[in-house]
C-alpha positions as CSV (number, residue, x, y, z in Angstrom):
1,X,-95.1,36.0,40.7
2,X,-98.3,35.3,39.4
3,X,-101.6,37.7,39.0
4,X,-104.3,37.3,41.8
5,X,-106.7,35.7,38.7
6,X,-104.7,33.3,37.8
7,X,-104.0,32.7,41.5
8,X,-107.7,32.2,41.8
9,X,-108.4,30.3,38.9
10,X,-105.6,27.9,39.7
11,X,-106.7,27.4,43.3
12,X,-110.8,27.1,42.7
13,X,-110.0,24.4,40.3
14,X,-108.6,22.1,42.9
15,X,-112.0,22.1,44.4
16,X,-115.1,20.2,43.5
17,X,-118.3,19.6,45.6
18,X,-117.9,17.3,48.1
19,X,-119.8,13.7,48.4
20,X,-123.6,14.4,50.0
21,X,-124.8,13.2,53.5
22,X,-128.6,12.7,55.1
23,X,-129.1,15.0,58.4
24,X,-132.5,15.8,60.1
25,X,-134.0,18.7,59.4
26,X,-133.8,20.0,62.9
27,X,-129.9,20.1,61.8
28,X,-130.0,21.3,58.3
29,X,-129.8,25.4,59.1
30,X,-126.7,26.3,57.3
31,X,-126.6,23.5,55.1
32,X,-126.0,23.9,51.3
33,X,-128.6,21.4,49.8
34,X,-127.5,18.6,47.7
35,X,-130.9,17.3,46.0
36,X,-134.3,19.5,45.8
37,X,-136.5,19.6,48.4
38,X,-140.1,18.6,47.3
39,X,-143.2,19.0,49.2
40,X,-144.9,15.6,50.0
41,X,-147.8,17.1,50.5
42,X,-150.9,19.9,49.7
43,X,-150.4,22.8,52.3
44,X,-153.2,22.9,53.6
45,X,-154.1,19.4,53.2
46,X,-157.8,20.6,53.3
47,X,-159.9,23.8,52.9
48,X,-159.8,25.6,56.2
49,X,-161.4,28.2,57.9
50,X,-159.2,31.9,58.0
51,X,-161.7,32.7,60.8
52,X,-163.6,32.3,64.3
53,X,-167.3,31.5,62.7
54,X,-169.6,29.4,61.1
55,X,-169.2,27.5,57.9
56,X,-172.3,28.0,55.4
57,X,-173.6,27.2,52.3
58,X,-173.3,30.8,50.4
59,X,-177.0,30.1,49.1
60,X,-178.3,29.8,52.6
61,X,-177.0,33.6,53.2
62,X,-178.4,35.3,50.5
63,X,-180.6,37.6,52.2
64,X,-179.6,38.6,55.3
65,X,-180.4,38.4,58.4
66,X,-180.8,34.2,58.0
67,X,-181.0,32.0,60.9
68,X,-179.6,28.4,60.6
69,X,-179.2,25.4,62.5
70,X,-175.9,24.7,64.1
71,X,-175.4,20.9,63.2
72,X,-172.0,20.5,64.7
73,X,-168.8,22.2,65.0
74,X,-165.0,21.7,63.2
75,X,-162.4,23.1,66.0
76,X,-159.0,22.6,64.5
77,X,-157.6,18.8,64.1
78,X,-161.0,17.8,64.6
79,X,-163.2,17.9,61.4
80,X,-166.6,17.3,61.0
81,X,-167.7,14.4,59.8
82,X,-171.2,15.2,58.0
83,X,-172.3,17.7,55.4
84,X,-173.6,20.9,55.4
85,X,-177.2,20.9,53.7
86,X,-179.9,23.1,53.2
87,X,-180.5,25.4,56.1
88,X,-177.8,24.1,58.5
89,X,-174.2,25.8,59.5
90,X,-171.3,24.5,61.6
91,X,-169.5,26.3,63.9
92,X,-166.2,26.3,62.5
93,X,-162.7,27.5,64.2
94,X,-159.4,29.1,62.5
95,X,-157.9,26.0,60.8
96,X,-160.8,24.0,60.9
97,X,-161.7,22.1,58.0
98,X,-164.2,23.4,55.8
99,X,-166.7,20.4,55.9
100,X,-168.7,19.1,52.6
101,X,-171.4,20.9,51.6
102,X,-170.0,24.6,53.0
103,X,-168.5,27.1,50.7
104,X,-168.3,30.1,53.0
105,X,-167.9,31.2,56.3
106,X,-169.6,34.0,58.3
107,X,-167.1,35.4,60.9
108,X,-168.5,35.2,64.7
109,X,-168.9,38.7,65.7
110,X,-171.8,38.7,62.6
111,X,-173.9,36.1,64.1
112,X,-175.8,35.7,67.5
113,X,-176.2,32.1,68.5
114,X,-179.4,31.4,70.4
115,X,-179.7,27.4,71.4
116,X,-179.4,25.2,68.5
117,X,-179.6,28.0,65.8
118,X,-177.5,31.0,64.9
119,X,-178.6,34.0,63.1
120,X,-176.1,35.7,60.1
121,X,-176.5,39.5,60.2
122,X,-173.4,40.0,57.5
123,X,-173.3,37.8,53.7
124,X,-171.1,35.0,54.0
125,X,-168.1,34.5,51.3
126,X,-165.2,32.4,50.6
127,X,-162.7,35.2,51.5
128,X,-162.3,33.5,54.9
129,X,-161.6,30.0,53.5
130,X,-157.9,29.1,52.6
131,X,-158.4,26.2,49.7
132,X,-156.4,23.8,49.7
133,X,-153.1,23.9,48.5
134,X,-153.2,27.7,48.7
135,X,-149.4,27.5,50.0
136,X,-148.2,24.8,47.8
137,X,-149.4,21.4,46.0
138,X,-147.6,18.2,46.4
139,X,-144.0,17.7,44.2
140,X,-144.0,21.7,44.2
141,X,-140.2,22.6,44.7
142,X,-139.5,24.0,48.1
143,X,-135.8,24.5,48.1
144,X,-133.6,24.0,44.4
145,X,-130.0,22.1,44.9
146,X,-127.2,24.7,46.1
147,X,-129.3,26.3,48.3
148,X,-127.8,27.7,51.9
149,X,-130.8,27.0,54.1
150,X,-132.1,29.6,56.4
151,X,-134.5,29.1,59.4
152,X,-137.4,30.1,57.2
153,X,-136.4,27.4,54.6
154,X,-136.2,25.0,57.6
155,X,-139.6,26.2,58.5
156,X,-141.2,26.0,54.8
157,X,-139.5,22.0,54.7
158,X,-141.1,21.0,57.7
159,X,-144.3,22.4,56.5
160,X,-144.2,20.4,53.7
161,X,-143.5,17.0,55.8
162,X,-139.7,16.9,54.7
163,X,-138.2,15.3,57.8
164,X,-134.6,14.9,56.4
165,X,-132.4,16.9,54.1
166,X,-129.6,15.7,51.7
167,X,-127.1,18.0,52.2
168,X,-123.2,18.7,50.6
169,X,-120.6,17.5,53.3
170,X,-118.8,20.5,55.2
171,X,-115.6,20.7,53.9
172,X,-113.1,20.1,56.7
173,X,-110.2,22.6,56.7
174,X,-107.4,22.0,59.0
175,X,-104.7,25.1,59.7
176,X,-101.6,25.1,61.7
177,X,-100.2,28.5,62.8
178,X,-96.5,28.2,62.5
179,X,-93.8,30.6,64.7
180,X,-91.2,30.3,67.7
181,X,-92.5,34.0,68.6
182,X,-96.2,33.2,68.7
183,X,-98.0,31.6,72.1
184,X,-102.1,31.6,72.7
185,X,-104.2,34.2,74.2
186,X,-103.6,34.6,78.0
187,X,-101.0,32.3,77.9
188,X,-96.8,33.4,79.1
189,X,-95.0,35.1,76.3
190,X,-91.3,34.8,75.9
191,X,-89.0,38.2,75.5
192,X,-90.2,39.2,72.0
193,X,-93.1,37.2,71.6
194,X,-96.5,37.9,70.5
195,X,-99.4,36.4,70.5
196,X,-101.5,34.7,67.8
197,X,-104.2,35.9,66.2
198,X,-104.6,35.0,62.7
199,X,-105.6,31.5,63.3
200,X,-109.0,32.8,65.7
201,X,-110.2,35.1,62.9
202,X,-109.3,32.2,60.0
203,X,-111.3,29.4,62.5
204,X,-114.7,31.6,62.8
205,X,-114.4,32.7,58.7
206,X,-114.3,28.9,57.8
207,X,-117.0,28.1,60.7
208,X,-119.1,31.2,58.8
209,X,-118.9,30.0,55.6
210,X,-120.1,26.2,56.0
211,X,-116.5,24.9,57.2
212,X,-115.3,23.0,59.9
213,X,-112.2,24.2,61.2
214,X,-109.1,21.7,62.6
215,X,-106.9,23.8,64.7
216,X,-103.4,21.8,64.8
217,X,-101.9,23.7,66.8
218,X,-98.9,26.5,66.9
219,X,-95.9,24.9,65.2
220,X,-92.2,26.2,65.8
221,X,-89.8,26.7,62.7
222,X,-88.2,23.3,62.8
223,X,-88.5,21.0,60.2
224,X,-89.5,18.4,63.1
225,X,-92.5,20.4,63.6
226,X,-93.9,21.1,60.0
227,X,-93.1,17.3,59.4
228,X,-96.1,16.5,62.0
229,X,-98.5,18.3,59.6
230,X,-99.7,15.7,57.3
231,X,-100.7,13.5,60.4
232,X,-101.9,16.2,62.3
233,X,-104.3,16.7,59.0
234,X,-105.5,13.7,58.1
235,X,-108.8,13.4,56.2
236,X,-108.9,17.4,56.1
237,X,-110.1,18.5,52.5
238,X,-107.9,21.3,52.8
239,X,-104.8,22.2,54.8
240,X,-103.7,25.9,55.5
241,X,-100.4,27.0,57.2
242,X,-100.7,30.8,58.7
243,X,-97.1,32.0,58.1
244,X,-94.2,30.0,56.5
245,X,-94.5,32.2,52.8
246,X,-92.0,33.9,53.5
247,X,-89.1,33.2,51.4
248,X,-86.6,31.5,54.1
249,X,-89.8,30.2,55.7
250,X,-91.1,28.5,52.0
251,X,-87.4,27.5,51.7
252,X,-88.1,25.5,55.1
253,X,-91.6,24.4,54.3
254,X,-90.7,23.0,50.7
255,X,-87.4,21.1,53.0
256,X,-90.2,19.5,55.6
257,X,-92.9,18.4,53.3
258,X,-91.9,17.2,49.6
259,X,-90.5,14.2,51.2
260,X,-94.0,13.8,52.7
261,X,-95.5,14.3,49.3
262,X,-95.9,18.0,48.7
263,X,-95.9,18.9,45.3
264,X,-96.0,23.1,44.6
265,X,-97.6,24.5,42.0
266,X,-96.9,28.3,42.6
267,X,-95.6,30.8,45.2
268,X,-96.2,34.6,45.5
269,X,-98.7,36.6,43.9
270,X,-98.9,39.9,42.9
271,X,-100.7,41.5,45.1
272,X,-100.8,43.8,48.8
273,X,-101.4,42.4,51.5
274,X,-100.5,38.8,50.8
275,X,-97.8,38.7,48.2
276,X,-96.0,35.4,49.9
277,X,-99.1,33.1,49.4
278,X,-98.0,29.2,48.7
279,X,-100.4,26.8,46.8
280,X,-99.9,23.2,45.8
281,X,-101.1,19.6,47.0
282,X,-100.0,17.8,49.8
283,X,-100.4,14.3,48.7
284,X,-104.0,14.5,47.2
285,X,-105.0,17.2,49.6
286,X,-104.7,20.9,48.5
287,X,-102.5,22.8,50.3
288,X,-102.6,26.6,51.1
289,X,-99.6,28.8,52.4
290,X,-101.3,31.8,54.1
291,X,-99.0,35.2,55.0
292,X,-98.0,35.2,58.8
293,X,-99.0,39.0,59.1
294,X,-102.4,38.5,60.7
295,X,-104.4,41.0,58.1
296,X,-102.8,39.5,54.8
297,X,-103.8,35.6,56.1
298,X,-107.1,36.9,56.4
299,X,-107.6,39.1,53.1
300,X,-106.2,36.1,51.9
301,X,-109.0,33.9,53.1
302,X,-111.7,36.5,51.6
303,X,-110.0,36.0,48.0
304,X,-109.2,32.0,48.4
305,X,-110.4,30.3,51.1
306,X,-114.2,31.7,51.0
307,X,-114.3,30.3,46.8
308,X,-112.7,26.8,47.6
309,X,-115.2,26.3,50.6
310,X,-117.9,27.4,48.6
311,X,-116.9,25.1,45.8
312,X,-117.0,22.1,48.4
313,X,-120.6,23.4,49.3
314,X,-121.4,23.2,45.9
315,X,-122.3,26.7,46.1
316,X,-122.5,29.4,43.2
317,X,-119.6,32.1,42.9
318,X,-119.8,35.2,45.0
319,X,-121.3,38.1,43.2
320,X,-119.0,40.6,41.2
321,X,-117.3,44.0,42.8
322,X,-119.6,46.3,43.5
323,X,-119.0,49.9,42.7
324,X,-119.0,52.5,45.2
325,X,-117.8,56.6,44.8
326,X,-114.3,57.3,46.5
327,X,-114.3,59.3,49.4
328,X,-110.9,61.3,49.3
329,X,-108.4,60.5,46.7
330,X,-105.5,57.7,46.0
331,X,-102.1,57.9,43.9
332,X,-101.6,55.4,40.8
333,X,-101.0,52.2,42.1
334,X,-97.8,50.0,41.4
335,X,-97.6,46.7,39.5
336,X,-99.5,44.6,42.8
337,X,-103.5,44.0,43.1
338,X,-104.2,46.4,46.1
339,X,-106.9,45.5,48.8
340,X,-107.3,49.0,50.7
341,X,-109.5,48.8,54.1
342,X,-112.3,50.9,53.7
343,X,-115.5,52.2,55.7
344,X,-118.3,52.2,53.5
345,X,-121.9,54.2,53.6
346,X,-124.6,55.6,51.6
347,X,-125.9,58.9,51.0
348,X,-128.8,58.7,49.4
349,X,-129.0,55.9,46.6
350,X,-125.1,55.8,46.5
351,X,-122.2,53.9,47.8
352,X,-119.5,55.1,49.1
353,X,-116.0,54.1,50.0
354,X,-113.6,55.9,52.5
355,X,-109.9,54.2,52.8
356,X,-108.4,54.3,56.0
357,X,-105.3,56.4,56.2
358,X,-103.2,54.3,57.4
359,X,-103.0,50.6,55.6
360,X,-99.9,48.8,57.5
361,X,-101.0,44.9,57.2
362,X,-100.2,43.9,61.3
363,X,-103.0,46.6,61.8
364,X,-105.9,44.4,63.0
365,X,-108.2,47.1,64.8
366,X,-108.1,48.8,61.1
367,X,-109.4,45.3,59.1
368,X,-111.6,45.1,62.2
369,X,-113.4,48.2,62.0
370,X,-113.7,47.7,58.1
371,X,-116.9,47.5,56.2
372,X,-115.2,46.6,52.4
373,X,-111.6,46.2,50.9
374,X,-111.3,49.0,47.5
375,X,-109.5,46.6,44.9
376,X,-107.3,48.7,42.8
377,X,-105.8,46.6,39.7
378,X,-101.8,47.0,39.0
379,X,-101.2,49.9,37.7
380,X,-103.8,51.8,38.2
381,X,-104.2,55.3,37.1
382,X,-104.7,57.9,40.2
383,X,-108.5,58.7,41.9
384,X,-110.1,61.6,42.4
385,X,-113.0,62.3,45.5
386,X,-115.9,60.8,43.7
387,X,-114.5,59.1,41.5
388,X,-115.5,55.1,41.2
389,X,-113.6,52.3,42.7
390,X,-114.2,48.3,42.9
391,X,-115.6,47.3,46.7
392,X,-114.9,43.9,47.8
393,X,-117.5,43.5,50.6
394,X,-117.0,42.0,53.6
395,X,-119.8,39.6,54.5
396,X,-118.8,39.7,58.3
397,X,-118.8,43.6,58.4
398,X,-121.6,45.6,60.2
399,X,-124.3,47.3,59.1
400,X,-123.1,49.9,56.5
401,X,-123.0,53.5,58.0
402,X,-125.3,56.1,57.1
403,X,-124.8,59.7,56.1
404,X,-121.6,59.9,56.7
C-alpha cells in the first residue's frame, strides 16, 4: 500500500499534454489554448468618438460660445472623408471616426444646430475621443498558452480579428462500470440489485473538467466481460473501471486483461475513502481502477482523475489546500490519508470547516451536499473547535454558506 503522494506522482506522470487542434472561435469556450492568442489588429482601428456630438478643432472652441459650420457628418462605419479646418465641425456619432483635422469633440446637448452651422456653448476636449489602440495595439497578447477560455476571452479574441484558436485536444476518457448487482436508472432491478451511480457523477466531472467521457457500458464479473474492455476503449487516452479494486475483484481483473496487455504498476493506497484504487497501463494506454463504492470512485476522481485531465489540457496544477478553522472536533487519525465531507462558510474574513457526522462512503446525499473534503494526513494528532485543518475544495460545490 502506497501513500496517496506517491500515488499521485506516479499517476500524473503517465500524462503529458495532448497533440493540439484548430477549432473556430465560436467553439473555443472551454478550451485550454495551445499557442498565444495575438491581436491582428489596433482596437480601435481608428480614433473614435465616446459621444453623440460634433468633432472640432480644440482651437476653434476656445472661447465659448463659437459657432461653426457643419461640413459633414461621421455616423459609425461611415467616416468622413475630408478634414476639419479652420472654423468647420462635423457631426460626429458614438464610434465614429475622428476625422483629420479634429482633436476634440463637443457632446450634443452643448450645441444648438441652426441650418448649416452649430453653435458650442461648453469647451470641447479630447476626453470624449477613444485614440486608437486604447484597448490594445496589434501583436499585444490576448490570451498566453494554458489558458481555459471563458466567454469574455472569446469576446476579447474576436475583438481582436482572431477567427480560429489552436487549442490542446480533449483528452478522451472511457469508463466501464463493472457489477452483476448494478442496472441503469429507471431500468428493472433484480432481487438485491442496485442501481448505478458512480459512472453519472464520474461522466459530468470529466465533461467539467475539459474531458470527453466514453461510457462502455455496465459490465458483469466474468472474465468474458472485462475482456471486451480494450475494444470497447479504443483510442481512449485513459481507461477507468468503477469497481473491480477490490481484492477478489483485482484478482479477476489482473486474470481478464494481462493477456490483453495490462501491465500493473500498483494497487491500494493508503488512504479513506478509496483504499482499493488500481493503476497501471493497458497496452500504451493508462489504466485507472476506481473503488465500486459510489463516493470513494468519485473522491478518487478529485485526487487523480482531475490532475491527469488537466495534464492532457496542458493545464497548470490545481492550487494547494487551503486552510480553514474546524468547526467541532476530530480524534487522531490512523495510518490512512483521510478525506472527511465537510460544509464550509465564512464568518467574517475566515474559513471554516464543519465535517459531517456521519462519513460512511455509500453515503451520496452526504458528498452531495458537500462544499470541501478536510484532508487529515496518517497519523494525525487530534483537533480541537478552531483549530486549523487542510480543505480540499470542491470546484462543483455551491456557493459557500454564510454565517453559519
Amino acid at each position: 500500500m502506497i501513500s496517496v503522494e506517491e500515488a499521485a506522482r506516479r499517476i500524473a506522470g503517465a500524462f503529458v499534454s495532448l497533440e493540439p487542434e484548430i477549432v473556430r472561435l465560436a467553439q473555443a469556450r472551454d478550451r485550454v489554448l495551445a499557442r498565444d492568442a495575438i491581436a491582428s489588429l489596433d482596437q480601435p482601428p481608428a480614433a473614435v468618438s465616446a459621444m453623440d456630438g460634433y468633432a472640432v478643432r480644440a482651437v476653434d472652441v476656445k472661447d465659448i460660445p463659437v459657432r461653426l459650420r457643419i461640413i459633414g457628418s461621421a455616423p459609425a462605419g461611415y467616416p468622413f472623408a475630408g478634414s476639419v479646418c479652420d472654423g468647420e465641425a462635423i457631426r460626429i456619432f458614438t464610434g465614429g471616426v475622428v476625422p483629420d483635422g479634429a482633436d476634440a469633440v463637443v457632446t450634443q446637448e452643448n450645441t444648438v444646430a441652426e441650418g448649416a452651422y452649430v453653435t458650442l456653448k461648453a469647451p470641447a476636449t479630447t476626453n470624449h475621443i477613444r485614440p486608437r489602440g486604447l484597448d490594445f495595439r496589434k501583436g499585444a497578447l490576448l490570451a498566453p498558452v494554458g489558458r481555459r477560455l471563458t466567454a469574455r476571452d472569446i469576446a476579447l479574441l474576436a475583438c481582436g480579428d482572431i477567427a480560429e484558436v489552436e487549442v490542446y485536444r480533449n483528452p478522451r476518457i472511457a469508463f466501464a462500470t463493472n457489477g452483476d448487482e448494478l442496472s441503469r436508472p429507471g431500468e428493472p432491478r433484480k432481487p438485491g440489485g442496485i442501481v448505478a451511480s458512480s459512472g453519472y457523477g464520474l461522466s459530468n466531472l470529466i465533461e467539467k473538467w475539459g474531458g470527453i467521457a466514453h461510457d462502455i457500458g455496465i459490465l458483469p464479473d466474468t472474465i468474458e466481460a472485462l475482456e471486451q474492455i480494450p475494444n470497447k476503449a479504443a483510442g481512449a487516452d485513459l481507461i477507468v473501471t468503477l469497481g473491480g479494486a477490490s481484492v477478489g475483484d483485482h484478482d479477476l481483473v489482473q486474470r481478464a486483461l494481462a493477456p490483453k496487455g495490462f501491465a500493473l504498476d500498483f494497487w491500494k493506497v493508503a488512504m479513506r475513502p478509496g483504499k482499493p484504487l488500481i493503476f497501471g497501463r493497458l497496452g500504451a494506454t493508462p489504466f485507472l481502477g476506481l473503488p465500486g463504492n459510489p463516493v470513494s470512485a468519485l473522491v478518487c476522481a478529485f485526487l487523480f482523475i482531475k490532475p491527469a485531465v488537466a495534464a492532457m489540457l496542458g493545464l497548470a496544477p490545481d492550487e494547494p489546500l487551503q486552510p480553514a478553522r474546524l468547526k467541532g472536533s476530530l480524534g487522531p487519525n490512523d495510518s490512512r490519508q483521510d478525506y472527511l465531507r465537510a460544509r464550509v462558510f465564512h464568518r467574517g474574513v475566515e474559513l471554516w470547516a464543519e465535517p459531517f457526522a456521519v462519513q460512511d462512503s455509500s453515503m451520496l446525499s452526504v458528498f452531495a451536499a458537500a462544499d470541501a473534503l478536510i484532508v487529515r494526513p496518517p497519523d494525525a494528532a487530534a483537533v480541537q473547535h478552531g483549530d486549523s485543518v487542510s480543505l480540499l475544495l470542491l470546484d462543483d460545490a455551491s456557493a459557500l454558506h454564510l454565517g453559519r
